[in-house]
GUDOTI-183726 format. One record per residue (C-alpha): residue number from 1; x, y, z. Coordinates in nm, 4 decimals, padded with zeros to 6 digits. Each point is the difference from the previous one (the first is absolute). Layout:
GUDOTI-183726
<r nr="NUM" X="X" Y="Y" Z="Z"/>
...
END
This chain:
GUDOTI-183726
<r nr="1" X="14.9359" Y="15.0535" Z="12.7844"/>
<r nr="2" X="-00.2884" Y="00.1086" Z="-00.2417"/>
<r nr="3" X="-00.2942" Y="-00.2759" Z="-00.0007"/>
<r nr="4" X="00.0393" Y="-00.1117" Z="-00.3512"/>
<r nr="5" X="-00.4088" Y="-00.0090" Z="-00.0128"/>
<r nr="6" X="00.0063" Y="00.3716" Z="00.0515"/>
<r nr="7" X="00.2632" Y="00.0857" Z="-00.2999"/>
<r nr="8" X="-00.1460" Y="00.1878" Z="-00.3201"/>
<r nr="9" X="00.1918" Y="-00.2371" Z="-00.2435"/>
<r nr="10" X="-00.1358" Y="-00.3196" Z="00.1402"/>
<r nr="11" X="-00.3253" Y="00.1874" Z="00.0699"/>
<r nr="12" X="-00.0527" Y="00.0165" Z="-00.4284"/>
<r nr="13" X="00.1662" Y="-00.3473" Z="-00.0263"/>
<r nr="14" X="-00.3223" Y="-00.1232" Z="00.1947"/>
<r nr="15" X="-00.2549" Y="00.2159" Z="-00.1607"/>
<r nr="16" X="00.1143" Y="-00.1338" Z="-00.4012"/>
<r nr="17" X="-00.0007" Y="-00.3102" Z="00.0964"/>
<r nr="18" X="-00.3276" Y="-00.0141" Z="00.1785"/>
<r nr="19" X="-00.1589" Y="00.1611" Z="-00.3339"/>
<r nr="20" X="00.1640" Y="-00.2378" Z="-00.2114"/>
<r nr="21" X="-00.0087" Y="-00.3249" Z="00.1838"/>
<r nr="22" X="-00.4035" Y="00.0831" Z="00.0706"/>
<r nr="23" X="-00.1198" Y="-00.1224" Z="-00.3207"/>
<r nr="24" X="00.2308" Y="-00.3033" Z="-00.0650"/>
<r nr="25" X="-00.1338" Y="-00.0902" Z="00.3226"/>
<r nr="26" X="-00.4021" Y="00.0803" Z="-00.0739"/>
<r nr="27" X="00.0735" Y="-00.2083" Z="-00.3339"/>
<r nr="28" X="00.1227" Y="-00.2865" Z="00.1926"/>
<r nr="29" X="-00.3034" Y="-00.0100" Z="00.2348"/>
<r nr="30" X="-00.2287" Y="00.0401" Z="-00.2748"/>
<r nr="31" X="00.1535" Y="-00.3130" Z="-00.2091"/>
<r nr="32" X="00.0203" Y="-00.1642" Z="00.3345"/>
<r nr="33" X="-00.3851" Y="00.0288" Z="00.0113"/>
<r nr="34" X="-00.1232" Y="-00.0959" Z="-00.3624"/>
<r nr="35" X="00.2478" Y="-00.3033" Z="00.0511"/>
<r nr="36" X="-00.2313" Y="-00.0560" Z="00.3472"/>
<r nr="37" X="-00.3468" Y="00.0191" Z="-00.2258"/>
<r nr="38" X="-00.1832" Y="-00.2805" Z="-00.0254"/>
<r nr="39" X="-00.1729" Y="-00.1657" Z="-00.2726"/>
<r nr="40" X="-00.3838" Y="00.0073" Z="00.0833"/>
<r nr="41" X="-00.0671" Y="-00.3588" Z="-00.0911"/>
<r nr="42" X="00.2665" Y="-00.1475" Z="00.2145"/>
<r nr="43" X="-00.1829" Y="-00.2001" Z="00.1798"/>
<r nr="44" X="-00.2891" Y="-00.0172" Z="-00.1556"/>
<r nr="45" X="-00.1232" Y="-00.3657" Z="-00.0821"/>
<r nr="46" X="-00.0657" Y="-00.1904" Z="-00.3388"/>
<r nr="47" X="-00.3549" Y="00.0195" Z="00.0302"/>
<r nr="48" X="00.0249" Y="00.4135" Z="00.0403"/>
<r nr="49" X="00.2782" Y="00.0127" Z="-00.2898"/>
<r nr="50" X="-00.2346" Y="-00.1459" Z="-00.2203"/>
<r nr="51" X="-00.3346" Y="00.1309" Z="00.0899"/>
<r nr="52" X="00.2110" Y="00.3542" Z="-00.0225"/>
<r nr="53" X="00.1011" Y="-00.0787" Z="-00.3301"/>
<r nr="54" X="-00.3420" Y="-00.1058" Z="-00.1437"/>
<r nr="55" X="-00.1316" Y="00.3134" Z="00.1378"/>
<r nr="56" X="00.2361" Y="00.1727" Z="-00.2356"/>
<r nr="57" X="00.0198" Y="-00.1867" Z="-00.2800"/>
<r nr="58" X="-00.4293" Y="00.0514" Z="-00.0126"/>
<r nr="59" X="00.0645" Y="00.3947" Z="00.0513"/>
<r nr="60" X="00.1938" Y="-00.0348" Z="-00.3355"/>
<r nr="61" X="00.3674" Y="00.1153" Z="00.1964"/>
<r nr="62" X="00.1801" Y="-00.2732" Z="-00.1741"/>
<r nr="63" X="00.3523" Y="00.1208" Z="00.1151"/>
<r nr="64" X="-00.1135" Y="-00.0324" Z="00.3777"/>
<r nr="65" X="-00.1553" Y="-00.2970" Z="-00.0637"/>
<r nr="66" X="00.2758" Y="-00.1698" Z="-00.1225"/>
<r nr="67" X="00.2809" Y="00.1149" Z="00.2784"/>
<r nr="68" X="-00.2013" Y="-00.1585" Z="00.2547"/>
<r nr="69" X="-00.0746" Y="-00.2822" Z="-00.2134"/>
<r nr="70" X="00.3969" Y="-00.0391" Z="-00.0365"/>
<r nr="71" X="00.0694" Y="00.0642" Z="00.4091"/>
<r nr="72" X="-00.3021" Y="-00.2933" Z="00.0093"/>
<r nr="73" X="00.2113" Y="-00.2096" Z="-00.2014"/>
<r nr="74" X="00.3248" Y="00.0531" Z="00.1366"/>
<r nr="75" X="-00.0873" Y="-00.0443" Z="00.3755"/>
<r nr="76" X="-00.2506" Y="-00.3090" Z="-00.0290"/>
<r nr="77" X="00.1855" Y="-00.1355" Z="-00.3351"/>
<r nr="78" X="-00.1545" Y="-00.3741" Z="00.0645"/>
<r nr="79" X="-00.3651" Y="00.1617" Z="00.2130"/>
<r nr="80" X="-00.3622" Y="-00.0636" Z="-00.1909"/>
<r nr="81" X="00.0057" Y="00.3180" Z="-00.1662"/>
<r nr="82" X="00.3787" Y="-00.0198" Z="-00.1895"/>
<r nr="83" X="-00.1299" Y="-00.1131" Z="-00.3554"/>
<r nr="84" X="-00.3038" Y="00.2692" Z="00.0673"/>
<r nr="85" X="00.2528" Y="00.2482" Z="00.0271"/>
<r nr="86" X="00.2328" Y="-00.0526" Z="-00.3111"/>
<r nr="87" X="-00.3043" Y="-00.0503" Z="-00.2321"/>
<r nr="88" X="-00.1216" Y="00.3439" Z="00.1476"/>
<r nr="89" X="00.3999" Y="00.1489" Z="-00.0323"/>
<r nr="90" X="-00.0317" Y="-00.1054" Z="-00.3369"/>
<r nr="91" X="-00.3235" Y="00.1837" Z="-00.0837"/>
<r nr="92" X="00.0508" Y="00.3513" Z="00.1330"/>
<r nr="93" X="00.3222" Y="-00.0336" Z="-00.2211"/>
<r nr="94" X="-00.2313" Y="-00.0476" Z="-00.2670"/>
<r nr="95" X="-00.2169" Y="00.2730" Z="00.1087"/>
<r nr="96" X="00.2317" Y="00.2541" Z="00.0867"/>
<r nr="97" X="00.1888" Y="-00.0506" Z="-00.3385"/>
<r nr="98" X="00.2769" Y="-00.2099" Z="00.1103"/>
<r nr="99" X="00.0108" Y="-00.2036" Z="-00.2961"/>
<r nr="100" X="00.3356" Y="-00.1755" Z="00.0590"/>
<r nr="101" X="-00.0292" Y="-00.0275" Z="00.3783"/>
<r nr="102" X="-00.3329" Y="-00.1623" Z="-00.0752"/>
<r nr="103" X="00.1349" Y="-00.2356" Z="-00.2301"/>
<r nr="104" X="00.2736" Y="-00.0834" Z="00.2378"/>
<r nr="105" X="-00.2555" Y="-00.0141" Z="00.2896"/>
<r nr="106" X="-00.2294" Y="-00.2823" Z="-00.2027"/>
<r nr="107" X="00.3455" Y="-00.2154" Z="-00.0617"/>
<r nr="108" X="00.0811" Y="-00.0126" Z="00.3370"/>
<r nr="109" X="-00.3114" Y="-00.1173" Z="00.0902"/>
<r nr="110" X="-00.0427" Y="-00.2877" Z="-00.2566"/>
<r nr="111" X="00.3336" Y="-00.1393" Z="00.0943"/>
<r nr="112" X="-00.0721" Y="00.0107" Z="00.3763"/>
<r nr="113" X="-00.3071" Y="-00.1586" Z="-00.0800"/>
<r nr="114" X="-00.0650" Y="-00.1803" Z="-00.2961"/>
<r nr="115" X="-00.2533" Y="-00.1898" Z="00.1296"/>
<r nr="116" X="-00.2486" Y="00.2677" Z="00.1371"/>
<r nr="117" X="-00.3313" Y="-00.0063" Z="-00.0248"/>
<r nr="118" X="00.0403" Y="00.4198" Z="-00.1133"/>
<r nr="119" X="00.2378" Y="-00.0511" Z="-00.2695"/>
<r nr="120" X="-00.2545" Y="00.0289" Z="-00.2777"/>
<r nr="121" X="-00.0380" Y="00.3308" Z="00.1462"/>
<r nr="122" X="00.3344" Y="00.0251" Z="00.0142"/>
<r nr="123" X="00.0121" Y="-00.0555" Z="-00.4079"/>
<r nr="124" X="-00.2713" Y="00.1638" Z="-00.0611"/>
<r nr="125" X="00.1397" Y="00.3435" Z="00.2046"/>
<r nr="126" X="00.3120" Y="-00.0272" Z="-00.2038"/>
<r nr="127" X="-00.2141" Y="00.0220" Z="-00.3191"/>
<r nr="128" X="-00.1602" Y="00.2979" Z="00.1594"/>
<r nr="129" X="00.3325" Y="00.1837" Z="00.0514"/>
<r nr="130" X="00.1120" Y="00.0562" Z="-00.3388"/>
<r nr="131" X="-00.3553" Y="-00.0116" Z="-00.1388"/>
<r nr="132" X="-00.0589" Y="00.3385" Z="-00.2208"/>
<r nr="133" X="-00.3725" Y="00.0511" Z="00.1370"/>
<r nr="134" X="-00.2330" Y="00.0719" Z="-00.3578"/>
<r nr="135" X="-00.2746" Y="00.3139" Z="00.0831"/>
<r nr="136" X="-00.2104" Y="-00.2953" Z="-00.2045"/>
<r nr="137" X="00.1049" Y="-00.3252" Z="00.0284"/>
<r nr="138" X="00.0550" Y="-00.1858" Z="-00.3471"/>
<r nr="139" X="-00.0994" Y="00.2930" Z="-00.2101"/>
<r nr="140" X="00.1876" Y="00.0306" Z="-00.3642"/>
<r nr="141" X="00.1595" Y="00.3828" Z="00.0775"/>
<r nr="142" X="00.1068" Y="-00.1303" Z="00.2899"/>
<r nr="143" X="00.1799" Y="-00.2689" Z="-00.1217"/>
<r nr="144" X="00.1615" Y="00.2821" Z="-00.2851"/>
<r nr="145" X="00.1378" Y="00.2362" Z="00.3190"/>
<r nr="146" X="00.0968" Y="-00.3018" Z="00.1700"/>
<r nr="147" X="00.1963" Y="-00.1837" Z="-00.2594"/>
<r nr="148" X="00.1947" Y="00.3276" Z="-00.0607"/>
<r nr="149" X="00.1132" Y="-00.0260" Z="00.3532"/>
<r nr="150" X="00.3214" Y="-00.2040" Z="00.1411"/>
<r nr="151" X="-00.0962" Y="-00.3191" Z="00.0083"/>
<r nr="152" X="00.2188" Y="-00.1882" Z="00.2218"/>
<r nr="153" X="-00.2727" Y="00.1231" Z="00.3065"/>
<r nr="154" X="-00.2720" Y="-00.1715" Z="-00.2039"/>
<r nr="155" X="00.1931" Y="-00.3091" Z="-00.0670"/>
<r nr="156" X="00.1044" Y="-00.0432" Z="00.3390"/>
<r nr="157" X="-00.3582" Y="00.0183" Z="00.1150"/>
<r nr="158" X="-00.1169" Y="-00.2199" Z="-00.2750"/>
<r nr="159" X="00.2539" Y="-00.2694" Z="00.1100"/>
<r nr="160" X="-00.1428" Y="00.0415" Z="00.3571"/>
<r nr="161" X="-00.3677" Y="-00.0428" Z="-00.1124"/>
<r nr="162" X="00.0724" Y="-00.2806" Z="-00.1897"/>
<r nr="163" X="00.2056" Y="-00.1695" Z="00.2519"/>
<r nr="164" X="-00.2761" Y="00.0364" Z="00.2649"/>
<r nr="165" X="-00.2631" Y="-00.1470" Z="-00.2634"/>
<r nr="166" X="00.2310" Y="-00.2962" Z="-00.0410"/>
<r nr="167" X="00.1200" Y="-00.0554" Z="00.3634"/>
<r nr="168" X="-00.4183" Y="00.0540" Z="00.1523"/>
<r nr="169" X="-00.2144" Y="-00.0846" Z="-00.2481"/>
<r nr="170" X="-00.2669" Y="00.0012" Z="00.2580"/>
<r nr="171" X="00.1060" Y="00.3294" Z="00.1577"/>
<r nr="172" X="-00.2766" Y="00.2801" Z="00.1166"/>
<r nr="173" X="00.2325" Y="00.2389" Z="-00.2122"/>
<r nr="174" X="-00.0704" Y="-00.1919" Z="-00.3165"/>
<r nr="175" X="-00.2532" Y="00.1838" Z="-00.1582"/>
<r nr="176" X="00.1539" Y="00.3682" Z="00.0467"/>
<r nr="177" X="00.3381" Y="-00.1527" Z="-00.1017"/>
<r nr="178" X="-00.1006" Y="-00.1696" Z="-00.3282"/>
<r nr="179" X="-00.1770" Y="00.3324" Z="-00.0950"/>
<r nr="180" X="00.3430" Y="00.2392" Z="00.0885"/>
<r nr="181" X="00.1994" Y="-00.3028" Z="-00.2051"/>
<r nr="182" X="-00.2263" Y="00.0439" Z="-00.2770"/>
<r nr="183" X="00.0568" Y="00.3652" Z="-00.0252"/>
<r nr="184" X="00.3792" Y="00.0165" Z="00.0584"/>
<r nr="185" X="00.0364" Y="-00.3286" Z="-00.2795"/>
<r nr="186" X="-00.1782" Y="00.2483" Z="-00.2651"/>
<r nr="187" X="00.1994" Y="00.2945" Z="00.1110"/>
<r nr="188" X="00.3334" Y="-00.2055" Z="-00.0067"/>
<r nr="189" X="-00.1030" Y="-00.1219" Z="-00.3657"/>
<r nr="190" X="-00.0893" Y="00.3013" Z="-00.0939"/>
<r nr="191" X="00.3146" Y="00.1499" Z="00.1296"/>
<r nr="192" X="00.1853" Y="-00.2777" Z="-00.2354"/>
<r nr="193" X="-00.1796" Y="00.0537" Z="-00.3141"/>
<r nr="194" X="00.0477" Y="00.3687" Z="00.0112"/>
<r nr="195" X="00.3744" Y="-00.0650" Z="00.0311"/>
<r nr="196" X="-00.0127" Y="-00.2317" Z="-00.2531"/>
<r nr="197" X="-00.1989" Y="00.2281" Z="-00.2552"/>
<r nr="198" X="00.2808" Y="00.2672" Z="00.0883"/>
<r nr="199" X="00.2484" Y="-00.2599" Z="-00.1572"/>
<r nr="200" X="-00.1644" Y="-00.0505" Z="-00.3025"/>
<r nr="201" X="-00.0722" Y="00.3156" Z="-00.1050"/>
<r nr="202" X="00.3883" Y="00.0712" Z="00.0506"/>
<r nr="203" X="00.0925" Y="-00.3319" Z="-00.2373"/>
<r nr="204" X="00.1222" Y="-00.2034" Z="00.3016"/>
<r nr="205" X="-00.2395" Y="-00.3018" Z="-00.0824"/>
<r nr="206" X="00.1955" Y="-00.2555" Z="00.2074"/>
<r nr="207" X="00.0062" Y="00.2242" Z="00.3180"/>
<r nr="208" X="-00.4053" Y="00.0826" Z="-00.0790"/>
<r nr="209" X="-00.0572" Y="-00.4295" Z="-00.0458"/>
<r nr="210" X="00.1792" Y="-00.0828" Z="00.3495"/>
<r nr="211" X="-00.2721" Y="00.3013" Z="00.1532"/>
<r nr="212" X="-00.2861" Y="-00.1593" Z="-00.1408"/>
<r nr="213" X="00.1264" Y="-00.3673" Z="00.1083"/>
<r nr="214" X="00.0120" Y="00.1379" Z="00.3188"/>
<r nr="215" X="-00.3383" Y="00.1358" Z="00.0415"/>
<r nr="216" X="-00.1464" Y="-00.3193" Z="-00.1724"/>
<r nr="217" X="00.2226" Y="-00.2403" Z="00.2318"/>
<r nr="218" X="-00.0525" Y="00.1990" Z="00.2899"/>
<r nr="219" X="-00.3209" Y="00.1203" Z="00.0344"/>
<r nr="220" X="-00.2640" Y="-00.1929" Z="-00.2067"/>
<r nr="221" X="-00.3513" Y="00.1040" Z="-00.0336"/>
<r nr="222" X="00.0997" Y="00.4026" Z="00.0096"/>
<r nr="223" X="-00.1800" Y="00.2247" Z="-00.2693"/>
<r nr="224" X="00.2958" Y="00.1028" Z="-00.1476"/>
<r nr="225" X="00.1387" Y="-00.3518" Z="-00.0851"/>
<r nr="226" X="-00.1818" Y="00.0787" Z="-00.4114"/>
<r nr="227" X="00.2033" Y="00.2526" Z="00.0031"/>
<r nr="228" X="00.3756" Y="-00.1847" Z="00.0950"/>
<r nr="229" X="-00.1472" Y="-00.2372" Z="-00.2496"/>
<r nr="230" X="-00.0624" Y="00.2621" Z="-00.2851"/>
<r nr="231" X="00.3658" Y="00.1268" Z="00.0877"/>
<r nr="232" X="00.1401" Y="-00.3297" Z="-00.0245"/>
<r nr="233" X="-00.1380" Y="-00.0488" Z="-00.3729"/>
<r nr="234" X="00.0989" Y="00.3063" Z="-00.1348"/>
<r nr="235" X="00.3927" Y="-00.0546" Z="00.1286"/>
<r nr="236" X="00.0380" Y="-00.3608" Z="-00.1037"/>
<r nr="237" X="-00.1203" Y="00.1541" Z="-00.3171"/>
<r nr="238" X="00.2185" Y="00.3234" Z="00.0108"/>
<r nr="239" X="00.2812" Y="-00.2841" Z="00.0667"/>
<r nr="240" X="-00.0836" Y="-00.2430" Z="-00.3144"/>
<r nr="241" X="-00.0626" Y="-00.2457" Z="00.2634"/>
<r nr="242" X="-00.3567" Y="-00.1641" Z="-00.2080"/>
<r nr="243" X="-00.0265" Y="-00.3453" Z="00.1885"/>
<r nr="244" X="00.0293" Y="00.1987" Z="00.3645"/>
<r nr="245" X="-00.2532" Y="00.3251" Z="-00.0986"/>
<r nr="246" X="-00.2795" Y="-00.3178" Z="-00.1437"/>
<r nr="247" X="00.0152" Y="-00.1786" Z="00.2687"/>
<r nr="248" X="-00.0650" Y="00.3407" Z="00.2300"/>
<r nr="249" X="-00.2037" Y="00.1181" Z="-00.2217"/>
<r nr="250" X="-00.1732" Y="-00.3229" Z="00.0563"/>
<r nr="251" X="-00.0333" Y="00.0020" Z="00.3775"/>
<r nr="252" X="-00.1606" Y="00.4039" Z="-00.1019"/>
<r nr="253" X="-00.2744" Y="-00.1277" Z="-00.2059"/>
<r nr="254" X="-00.0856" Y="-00.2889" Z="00.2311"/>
<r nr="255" X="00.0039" Y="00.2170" Z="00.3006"/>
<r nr="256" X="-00.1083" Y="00.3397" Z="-00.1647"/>
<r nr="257" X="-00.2112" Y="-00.1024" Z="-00.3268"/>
<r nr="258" X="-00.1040" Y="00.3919" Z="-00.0624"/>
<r nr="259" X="00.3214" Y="00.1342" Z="00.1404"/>
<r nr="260" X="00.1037" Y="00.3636" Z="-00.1722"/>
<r nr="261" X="00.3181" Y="-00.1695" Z="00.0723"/>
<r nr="262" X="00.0133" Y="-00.1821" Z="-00.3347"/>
<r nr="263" X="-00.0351" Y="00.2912" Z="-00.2103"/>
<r nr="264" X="00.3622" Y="00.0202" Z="-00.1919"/>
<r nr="265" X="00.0632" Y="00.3289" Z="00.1362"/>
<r nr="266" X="00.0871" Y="-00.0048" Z="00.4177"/>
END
């Protein structure tokens, strides 16, 4: 009897498969493996999760920063540092650009804890994160590029400002927030008049008066209020409405005695 080992036929049989069944079995070793890495912090303790963290966060690596401030989280979700760690989640979202995941981040942690000592930080980030930064703060062609912008960023932040100003009067982020609230109230005014003013010059006096209300309800003390007021006289005029465009006119003169405003060409 031949010794089957020894036949030609069965010789080849062996060889193909060998070839072929070598890297299905190098592929299963090597996913074998990955699935048998480790990750580095495993076992390393809140106190090193955090300290790890800072260390990045300082160096600027917000992305780094922020995955170890999550693992920090998720493993010691009740430890010291757990409210730490979500405000700082929340920030490198804001710094690396995150917008929504920032927002979201912020959220979270005023509903986990409305009662925390950080949470006019909190307010005061979420301001921060749709904030349109000015190169000068509060300067007139600033306000012109930044009205021409969306403005549902700047009204978002505006809300946040102004919530934060109401909620912590007291708050060590008073100061920097009443000056950003200043700026994004004439922006957002300005924003309304210029709307407004495109409405009147296209007839559509009604559509330009409910603009200019809105900038006068909404935002009070913003330069460009003479000017929703000039608009509003010249359509209640346009409209043969006499009673309404006197008593604007009215509220113009006491507000604006010199205004070009009252000239009877807008």
């Amino acid at each position: 009897m031949m010794d089957s080992t020894r036949h030609p036929v069965a010789g080849r049989v062996r060889h193909i498969l060998s070839h072929r069944l070598l890297p299905v079995v190098l592929a299963v070793l090597v996913v074998g493996c990955t699935g048998l890495e480790k990750d580095p912090t495993a076992k390393w303790d809140a106190d090193r999760l955090y300290n790890e963290a800072r260390t990045e966060l300082q160096a600027g690596a917000w992305t780094k920063a922020r995955e170890l401030y999550e693992k920090l989280e998720a493993r010691y979700p009740f430890g010291r540092y757990a409210q730490q760690a979500q405000i700082e989640i929340a920030y490198c979202y804001y710094k690396e650009g995150e917008t929504a995941d920032a927002i979201s981040a912020t959220d979270r942690f005023l509903k986990l804890n409305p009662t925390s000592p950080n949470a006019d930080y909190v307010y005061y980030l979420r301001g921060l994160v749709n904030f349109i930064e000015p190169p000068v703060l509060l300067g007139p062609i600033v306000h012109y590029r930044v009205s021409e912008r969306d403005p549902k960023a700047m009204l978002e932040s505006f809300e946040a400002f102004k919530e934060l100003l109401a909620r912590f009067p007291a708050s060590r982020y008073r100061e920097d927030a009443t000056l950003r609230l200043s700026f994004l109230r004439d922006a957002l005014a300005d924003h309304e008049v210029r709307v407004a003013d495109y409405y009147y010059r296209r007839g559509a006096y009604l559509a330009a008066i409910n603009r200019a209300q809105t900038a006068l309800r909404e935002y009070q003390g913003a330069p460009a209020l003479e000017r929703a007021l000039g608009i509003m006289v010249h359509s209640y005029e346009r409209l043969e409405l006499p009673e309404l465009r006197v008593s604007a006119e009215r509220v113009l003169r006491a507000n604006y005695p010199k205004s070009a405003e009252l000239n009877d060409n807008l």
